[in-house]
Biopython code that builds the backbone (N, CA, C, O; Angstrom):
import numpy as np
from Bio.PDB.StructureBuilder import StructureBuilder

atoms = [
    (1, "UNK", "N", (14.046, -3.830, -25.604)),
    (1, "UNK", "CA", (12.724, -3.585, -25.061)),
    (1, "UNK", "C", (12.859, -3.076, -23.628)),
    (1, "UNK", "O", (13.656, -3.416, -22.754)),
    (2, "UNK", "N", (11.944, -2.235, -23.612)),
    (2, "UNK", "CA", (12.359, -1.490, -21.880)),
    (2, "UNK", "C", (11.643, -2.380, -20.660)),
    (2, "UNK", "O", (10.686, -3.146, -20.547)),
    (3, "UNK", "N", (12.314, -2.016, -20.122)),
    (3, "UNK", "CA", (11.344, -3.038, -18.873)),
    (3, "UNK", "C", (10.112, -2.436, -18.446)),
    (3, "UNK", "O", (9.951, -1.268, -18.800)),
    (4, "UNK", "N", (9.130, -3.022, -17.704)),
    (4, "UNK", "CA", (8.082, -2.514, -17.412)),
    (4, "UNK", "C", (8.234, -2.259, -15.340)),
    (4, "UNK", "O", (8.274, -3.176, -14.519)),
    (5, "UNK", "N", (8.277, -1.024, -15.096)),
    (5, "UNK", "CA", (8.327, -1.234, -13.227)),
    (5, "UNK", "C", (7.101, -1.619, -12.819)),
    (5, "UNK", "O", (6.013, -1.262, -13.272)),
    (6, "UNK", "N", (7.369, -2.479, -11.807)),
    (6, "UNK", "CA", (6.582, -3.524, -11.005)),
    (6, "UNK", "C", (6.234, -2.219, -9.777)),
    (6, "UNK", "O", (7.278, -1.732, -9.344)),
    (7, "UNK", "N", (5.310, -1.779, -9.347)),
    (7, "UNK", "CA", (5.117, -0.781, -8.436)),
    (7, "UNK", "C", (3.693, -1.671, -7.634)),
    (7, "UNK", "O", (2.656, -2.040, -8.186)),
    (8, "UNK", "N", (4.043, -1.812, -6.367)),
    (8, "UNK", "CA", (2.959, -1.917, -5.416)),
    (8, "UNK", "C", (2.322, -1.052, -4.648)),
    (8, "UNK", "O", (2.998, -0.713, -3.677)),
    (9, "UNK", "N", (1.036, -0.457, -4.730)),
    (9, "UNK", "CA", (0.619, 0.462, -4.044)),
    (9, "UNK", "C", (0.245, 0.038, -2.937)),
    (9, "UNK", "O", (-0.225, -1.100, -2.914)),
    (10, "UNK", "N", (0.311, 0.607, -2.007)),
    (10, "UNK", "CA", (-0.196, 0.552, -0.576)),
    (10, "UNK", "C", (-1.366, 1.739, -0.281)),
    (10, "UNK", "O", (-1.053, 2.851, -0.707)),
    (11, "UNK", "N", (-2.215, 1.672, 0.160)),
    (11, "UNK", "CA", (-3.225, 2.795, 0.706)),
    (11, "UNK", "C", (-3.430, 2.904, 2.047)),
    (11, "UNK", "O", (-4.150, 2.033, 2.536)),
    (12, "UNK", "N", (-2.970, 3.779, 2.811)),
    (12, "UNK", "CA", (-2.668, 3.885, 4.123)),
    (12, "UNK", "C", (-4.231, 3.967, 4.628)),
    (12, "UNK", "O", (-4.269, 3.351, 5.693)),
    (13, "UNK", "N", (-5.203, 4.344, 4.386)),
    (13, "UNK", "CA", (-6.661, 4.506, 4.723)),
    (13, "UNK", "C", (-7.596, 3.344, 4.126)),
    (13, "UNK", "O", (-7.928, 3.110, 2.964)),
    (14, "UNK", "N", (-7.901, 2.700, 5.330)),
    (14, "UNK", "CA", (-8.809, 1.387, 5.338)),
    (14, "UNK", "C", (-10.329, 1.997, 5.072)),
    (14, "UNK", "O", (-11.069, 1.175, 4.532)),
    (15, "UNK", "N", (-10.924, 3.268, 5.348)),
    (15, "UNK", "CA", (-12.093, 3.622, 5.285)),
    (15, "UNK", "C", (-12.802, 3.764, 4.310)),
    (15, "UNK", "O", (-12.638, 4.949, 4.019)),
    (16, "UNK", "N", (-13.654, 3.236, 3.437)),
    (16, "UNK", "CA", (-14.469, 3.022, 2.451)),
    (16, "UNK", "C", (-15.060, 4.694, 1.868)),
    (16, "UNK", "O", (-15.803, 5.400, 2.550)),
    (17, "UNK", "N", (-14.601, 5.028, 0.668)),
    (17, "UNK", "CA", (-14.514, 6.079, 0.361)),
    (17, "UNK", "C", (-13.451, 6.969, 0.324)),
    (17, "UNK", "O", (-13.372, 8.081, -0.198)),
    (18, "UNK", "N", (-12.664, 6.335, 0.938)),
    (18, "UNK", "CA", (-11.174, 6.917, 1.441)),
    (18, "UNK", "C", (-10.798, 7.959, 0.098)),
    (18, "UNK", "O", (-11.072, 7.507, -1.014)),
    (19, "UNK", "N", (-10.162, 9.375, 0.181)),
    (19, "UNK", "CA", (-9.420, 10.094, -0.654)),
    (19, "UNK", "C", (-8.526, 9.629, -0.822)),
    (19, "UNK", "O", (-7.987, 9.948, -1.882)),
    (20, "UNK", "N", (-7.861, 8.711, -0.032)),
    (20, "UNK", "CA", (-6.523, 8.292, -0.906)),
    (20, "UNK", "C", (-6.567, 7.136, -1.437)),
    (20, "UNK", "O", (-5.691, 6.467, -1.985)),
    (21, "UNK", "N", (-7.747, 6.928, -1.220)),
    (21, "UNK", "CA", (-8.321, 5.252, -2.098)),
    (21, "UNK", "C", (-8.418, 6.169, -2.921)),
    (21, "UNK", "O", (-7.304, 6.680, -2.802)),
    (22, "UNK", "N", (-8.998, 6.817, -3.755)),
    (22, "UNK", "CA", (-9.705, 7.445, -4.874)),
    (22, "UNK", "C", (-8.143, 8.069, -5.289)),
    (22, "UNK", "O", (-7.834, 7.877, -6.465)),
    (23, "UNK", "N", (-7.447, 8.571, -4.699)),
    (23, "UNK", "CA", (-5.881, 9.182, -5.575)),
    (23, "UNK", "C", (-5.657, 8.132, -5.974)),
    (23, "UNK", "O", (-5.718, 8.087, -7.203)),
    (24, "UNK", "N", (-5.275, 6.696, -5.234)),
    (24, "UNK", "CA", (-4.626, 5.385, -5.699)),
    (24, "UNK", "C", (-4.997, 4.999, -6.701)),
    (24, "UNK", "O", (-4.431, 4.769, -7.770)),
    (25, "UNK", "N", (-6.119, 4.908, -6.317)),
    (25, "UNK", "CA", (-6.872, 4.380, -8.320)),
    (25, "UNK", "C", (-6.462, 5.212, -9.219)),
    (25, "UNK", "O", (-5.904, 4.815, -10.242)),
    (26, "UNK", "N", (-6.713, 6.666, -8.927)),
    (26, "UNK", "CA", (-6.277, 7.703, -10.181)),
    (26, "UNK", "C", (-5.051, 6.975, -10.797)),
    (26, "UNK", "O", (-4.770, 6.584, -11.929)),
    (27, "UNK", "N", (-4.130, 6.941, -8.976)),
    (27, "UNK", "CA", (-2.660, 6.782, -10.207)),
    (27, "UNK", "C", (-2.216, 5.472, -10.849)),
    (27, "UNK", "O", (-1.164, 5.393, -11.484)),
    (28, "UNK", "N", (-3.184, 4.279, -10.637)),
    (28, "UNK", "CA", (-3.417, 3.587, -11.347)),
    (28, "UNK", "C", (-3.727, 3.521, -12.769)),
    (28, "UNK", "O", (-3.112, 2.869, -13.613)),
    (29, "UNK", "N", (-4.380, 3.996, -12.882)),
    (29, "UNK", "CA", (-5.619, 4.273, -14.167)),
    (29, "UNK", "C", (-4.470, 5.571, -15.038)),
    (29, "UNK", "O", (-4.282, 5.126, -16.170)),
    (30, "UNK", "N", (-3.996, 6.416, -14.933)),
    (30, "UNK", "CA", (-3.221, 7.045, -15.269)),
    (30, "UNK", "C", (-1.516, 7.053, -15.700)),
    (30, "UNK", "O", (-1.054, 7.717, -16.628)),
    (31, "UNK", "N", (-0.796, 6.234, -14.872)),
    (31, "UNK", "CA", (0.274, 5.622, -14.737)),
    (31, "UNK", "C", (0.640, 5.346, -16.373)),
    (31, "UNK", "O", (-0.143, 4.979, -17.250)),
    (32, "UNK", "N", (2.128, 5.652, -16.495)),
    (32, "UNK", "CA", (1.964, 5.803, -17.815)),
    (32, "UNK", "C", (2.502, 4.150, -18.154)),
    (32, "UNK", "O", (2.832, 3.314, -17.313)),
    (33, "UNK", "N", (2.473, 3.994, -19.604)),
    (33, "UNK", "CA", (2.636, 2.276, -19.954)),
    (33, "UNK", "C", (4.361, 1.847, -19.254)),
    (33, "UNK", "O", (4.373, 0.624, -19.115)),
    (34, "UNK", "N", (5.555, 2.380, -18.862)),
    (34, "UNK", "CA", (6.360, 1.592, -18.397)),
    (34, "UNK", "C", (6.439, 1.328, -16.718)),
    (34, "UNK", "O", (7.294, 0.766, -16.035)),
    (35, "UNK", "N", (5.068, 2.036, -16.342)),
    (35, "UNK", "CA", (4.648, 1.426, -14.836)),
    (35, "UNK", "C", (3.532, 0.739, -14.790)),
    (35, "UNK", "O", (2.552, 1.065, -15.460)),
    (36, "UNK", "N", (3.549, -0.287, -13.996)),
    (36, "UNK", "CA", (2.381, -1.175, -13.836)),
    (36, "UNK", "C", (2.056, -0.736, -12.103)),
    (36, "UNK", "O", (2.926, -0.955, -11.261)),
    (37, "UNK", "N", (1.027, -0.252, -11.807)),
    (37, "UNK", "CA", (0.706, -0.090, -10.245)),
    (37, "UNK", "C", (-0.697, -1.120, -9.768)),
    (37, "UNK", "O", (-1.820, -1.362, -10.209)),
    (38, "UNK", "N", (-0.208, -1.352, -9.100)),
    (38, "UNK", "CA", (-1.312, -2.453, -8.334)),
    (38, "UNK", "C", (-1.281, -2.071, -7.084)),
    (38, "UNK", "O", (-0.350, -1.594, -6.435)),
    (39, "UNK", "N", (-3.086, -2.473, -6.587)),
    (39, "UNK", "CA", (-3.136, -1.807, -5.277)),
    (39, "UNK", "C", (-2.911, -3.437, -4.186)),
    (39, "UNK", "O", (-3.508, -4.510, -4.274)),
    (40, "UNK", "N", (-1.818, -2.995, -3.233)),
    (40, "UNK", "CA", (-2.125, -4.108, -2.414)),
    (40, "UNK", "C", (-2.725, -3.786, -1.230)),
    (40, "UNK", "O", (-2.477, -2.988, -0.326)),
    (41, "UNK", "N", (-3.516, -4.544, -1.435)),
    (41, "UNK", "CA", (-5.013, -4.464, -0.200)),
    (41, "UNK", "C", (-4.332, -4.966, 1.623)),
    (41, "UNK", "O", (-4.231, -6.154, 1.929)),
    (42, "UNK", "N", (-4.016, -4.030, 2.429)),
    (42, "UNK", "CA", (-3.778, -4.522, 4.003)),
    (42, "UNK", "C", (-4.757, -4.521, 5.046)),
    (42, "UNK", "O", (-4.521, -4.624, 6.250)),
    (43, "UNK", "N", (-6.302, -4.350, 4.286)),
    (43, "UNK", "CA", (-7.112, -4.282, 5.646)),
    (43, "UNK", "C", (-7.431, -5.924, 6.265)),
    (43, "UNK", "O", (-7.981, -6.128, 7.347)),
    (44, "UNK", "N", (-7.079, -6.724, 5.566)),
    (44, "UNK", "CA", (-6.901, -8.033, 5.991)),
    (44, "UNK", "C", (-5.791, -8.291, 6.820)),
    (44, "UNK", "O", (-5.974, -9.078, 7.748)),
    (45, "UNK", "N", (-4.970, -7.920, 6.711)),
    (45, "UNK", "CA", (-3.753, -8.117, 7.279)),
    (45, "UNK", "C", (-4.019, -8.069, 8.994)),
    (45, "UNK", "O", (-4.619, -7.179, 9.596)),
    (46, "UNK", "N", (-3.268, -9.528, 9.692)),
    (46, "UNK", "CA", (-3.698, -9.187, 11.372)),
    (46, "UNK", "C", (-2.521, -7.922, 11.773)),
    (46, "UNK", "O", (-1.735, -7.307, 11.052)),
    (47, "UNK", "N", (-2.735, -7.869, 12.910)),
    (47, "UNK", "CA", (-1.917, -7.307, 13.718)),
    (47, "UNK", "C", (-0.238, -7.891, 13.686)),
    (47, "UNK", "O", (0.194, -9.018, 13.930)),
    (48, "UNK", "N", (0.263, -7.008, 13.404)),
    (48, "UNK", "CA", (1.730, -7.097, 13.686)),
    (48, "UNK", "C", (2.402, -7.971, 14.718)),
    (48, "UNK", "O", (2.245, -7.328, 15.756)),
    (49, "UNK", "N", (3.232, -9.356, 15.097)),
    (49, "UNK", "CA", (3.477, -9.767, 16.200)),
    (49, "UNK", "C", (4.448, -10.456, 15.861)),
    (49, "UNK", "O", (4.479, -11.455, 15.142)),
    (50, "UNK", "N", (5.486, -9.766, 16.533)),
    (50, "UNK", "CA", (7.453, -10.043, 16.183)),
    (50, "UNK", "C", (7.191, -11.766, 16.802)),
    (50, "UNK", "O", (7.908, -12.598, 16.246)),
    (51, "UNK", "N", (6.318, -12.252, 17.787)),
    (51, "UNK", "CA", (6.637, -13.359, 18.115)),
    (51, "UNK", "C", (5.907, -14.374, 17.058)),
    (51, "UNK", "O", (5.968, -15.537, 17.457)),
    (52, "UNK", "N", (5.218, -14.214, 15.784)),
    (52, "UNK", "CA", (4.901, -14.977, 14.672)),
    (52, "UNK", "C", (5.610, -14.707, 13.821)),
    (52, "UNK", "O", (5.196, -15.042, 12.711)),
    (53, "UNK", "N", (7.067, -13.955, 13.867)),
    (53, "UNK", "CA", (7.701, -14.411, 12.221)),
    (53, "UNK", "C", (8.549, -15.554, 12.251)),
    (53, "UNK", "O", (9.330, -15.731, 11.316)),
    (54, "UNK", "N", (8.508, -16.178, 12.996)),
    (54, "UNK", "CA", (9.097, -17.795, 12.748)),
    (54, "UNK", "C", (8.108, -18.416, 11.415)),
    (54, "UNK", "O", (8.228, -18.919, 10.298)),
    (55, "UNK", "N", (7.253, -18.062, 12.229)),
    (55, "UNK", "CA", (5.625, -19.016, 11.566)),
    (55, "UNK", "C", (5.046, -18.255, 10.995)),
    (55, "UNK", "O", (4.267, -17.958, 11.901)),
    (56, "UNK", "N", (4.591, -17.300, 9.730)),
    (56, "UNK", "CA", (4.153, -16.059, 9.817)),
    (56, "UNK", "C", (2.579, -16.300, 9.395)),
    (56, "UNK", "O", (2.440, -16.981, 8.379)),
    (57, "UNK", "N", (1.898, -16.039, 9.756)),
    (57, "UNK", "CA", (0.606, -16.302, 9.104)),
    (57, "UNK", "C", (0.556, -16.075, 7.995)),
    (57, "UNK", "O", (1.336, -15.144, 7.794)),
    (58, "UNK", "N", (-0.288, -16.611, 6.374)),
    (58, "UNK", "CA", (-0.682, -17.165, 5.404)),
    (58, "UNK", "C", (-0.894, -15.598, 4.572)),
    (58, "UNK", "O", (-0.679, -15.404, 3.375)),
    (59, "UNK", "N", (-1.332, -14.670, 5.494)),
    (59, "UNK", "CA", (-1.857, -13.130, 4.791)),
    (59, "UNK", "C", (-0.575, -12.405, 4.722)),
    (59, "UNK", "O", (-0.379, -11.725, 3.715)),
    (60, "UNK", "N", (0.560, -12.459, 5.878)),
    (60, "UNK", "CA", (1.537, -11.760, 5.900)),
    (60, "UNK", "C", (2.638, -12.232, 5.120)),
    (60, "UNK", "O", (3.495, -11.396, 4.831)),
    (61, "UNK", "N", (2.815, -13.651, 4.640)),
    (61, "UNK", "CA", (3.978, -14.055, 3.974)),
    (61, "UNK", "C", (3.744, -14.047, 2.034)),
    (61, "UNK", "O", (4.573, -14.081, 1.125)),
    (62, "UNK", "N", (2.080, -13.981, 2.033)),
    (62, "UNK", "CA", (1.621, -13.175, 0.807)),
    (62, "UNK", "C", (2.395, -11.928, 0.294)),
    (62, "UNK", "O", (3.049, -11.697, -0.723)),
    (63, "UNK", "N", (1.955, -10.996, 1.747)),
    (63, "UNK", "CA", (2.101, -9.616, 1.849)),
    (63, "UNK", "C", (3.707, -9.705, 1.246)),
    (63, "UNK", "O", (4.044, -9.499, 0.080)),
    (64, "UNK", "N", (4.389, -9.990, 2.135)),
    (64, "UNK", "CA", (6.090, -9.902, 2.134)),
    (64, "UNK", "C", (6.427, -10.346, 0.927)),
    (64, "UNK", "O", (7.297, -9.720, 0.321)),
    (65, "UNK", "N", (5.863, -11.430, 0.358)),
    (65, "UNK", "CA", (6.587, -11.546, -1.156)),
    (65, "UNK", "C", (5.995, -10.540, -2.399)),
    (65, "UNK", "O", (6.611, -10.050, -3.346)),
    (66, "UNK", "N", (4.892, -10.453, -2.110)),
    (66, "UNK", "CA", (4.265, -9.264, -3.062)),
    (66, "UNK", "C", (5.543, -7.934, -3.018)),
    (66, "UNK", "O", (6.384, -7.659, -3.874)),
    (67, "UNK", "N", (5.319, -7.390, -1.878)),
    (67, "UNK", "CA", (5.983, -6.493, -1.765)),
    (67, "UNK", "C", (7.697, -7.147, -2.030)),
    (67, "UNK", "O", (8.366, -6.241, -2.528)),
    (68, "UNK", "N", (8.277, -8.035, -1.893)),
    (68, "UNK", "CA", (9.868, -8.272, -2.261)),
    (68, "UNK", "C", (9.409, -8.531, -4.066)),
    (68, "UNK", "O", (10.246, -8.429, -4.963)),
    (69, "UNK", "N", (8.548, -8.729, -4.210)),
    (69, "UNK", "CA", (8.753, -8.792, -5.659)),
    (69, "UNK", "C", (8.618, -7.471, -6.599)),
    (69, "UNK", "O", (8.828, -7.512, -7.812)),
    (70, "UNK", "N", (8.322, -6.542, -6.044)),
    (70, "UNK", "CA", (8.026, -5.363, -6.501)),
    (70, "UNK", "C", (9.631, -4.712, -6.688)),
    (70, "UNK", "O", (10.694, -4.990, -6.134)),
    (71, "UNK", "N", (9.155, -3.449, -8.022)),
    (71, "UNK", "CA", (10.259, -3.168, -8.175)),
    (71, "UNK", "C", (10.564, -1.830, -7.203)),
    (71, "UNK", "O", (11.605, -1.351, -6.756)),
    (72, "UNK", "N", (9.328, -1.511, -7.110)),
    (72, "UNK", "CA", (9.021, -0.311, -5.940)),
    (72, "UNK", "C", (7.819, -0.390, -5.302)),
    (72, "UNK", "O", (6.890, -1.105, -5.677)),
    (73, "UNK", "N", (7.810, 0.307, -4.369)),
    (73, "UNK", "CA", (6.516, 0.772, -3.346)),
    (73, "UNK", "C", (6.481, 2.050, -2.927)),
    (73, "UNK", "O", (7.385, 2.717, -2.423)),
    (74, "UNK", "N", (4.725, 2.508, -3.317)),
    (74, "UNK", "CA", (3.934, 3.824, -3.078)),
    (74, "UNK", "C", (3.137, 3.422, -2.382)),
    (74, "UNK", "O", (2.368, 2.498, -2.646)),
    (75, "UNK", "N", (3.206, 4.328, -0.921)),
    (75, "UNK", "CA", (2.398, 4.494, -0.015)),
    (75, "UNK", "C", (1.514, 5.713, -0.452)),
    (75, "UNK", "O", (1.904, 6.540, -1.277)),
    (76, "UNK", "N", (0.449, 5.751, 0.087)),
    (76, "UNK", "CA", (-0.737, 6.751, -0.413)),
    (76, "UNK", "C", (-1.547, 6.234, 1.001)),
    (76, "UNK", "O", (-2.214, 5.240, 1.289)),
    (77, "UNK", "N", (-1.001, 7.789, 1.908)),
    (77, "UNK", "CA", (-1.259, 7.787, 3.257)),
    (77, "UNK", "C", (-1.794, 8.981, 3.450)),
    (77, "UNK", "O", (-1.366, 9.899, 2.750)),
    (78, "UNK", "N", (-2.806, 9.245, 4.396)),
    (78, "UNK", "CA", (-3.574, 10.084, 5.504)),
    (78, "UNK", "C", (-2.251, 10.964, 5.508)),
    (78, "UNK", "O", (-1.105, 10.574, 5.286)),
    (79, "UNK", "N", (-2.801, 12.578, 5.895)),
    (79, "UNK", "CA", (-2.659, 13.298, 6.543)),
    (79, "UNK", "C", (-3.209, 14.040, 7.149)),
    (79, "UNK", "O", (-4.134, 14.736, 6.732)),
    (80, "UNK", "N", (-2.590, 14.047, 8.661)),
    (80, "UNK", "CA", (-3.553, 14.982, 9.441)),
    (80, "UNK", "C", (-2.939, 15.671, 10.207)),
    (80, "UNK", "O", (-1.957, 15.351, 10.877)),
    (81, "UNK", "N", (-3.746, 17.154, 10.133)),
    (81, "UNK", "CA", (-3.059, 18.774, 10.754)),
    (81, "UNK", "C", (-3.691, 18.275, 12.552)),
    (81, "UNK", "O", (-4.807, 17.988, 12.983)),
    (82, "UNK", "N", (-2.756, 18.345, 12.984)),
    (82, "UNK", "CA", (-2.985, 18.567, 14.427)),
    (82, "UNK", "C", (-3.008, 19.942, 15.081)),
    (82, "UNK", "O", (-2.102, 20.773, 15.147)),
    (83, "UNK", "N", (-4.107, 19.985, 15.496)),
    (83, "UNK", "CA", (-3.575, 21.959, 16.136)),
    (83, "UNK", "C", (-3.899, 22.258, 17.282)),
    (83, "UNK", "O", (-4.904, 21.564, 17.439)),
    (84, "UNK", "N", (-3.782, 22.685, 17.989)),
    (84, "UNK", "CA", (-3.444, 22.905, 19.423)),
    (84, "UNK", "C", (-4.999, 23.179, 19.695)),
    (84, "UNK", "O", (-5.934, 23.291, 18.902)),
    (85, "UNK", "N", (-4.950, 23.245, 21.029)),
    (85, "UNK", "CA", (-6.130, 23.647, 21.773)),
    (85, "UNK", "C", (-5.931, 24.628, 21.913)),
    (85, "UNK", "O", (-6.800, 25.271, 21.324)),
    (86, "UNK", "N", (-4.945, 25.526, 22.588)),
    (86, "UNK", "CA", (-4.771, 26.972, 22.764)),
    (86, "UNK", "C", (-4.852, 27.658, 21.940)),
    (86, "UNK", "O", (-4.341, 27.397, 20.851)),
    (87, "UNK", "N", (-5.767, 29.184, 22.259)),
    (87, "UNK", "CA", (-6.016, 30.283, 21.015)),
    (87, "UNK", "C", (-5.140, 30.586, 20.273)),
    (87, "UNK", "O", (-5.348, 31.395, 19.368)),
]
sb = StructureBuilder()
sb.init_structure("model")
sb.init_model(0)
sb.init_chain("A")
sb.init_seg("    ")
for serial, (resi, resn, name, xyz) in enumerate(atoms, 1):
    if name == "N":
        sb.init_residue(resn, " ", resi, " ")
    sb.init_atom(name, np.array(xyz, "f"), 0.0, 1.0, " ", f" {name:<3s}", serial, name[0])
structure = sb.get_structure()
């Protein structure tokens, strides 16, 4: 029997309506049967602070095992064209 991959999605855009919320789901919903994709949700997540990973708060040590239990991770992130001011 084949294994099934464990894939955690990440969605780099917290903004409600987000396009890459709406790709994520696609590739959810689409994903063929030997991937399983799940979206893991980070707009909860606090702020980053190297001086709490002794102790890590309750959302981030979630986070970290979700993601160590995965067999992979897809980010589904923003892009943005920066372009100069000059003509």
């Amino acid at each position: 029997m084949n294994k099934i991959c464990d894939v955690a999605v990440i969605v780099g855009s917290l903004r409600k309506g987000s396009i890459n919320r709406h790709v994520a789901d696609a590739l959810v919903q689409l994903a063929l049967p030997s991937l399983k994709l799940s979206i893991v949700e980070i707009g909860h997540l606090p702020i980053y602070n190297p001086d709490c990973d002794e102790n890590p708060p309750v959302a981030w040590a979630k986070f970290r095992e979700r993601i160590k239990a995965a067999d992979a991770v897809l980010f589904v992130t923003p892009e943005y064209i920066v372009r100069s001011l000059r003509p």
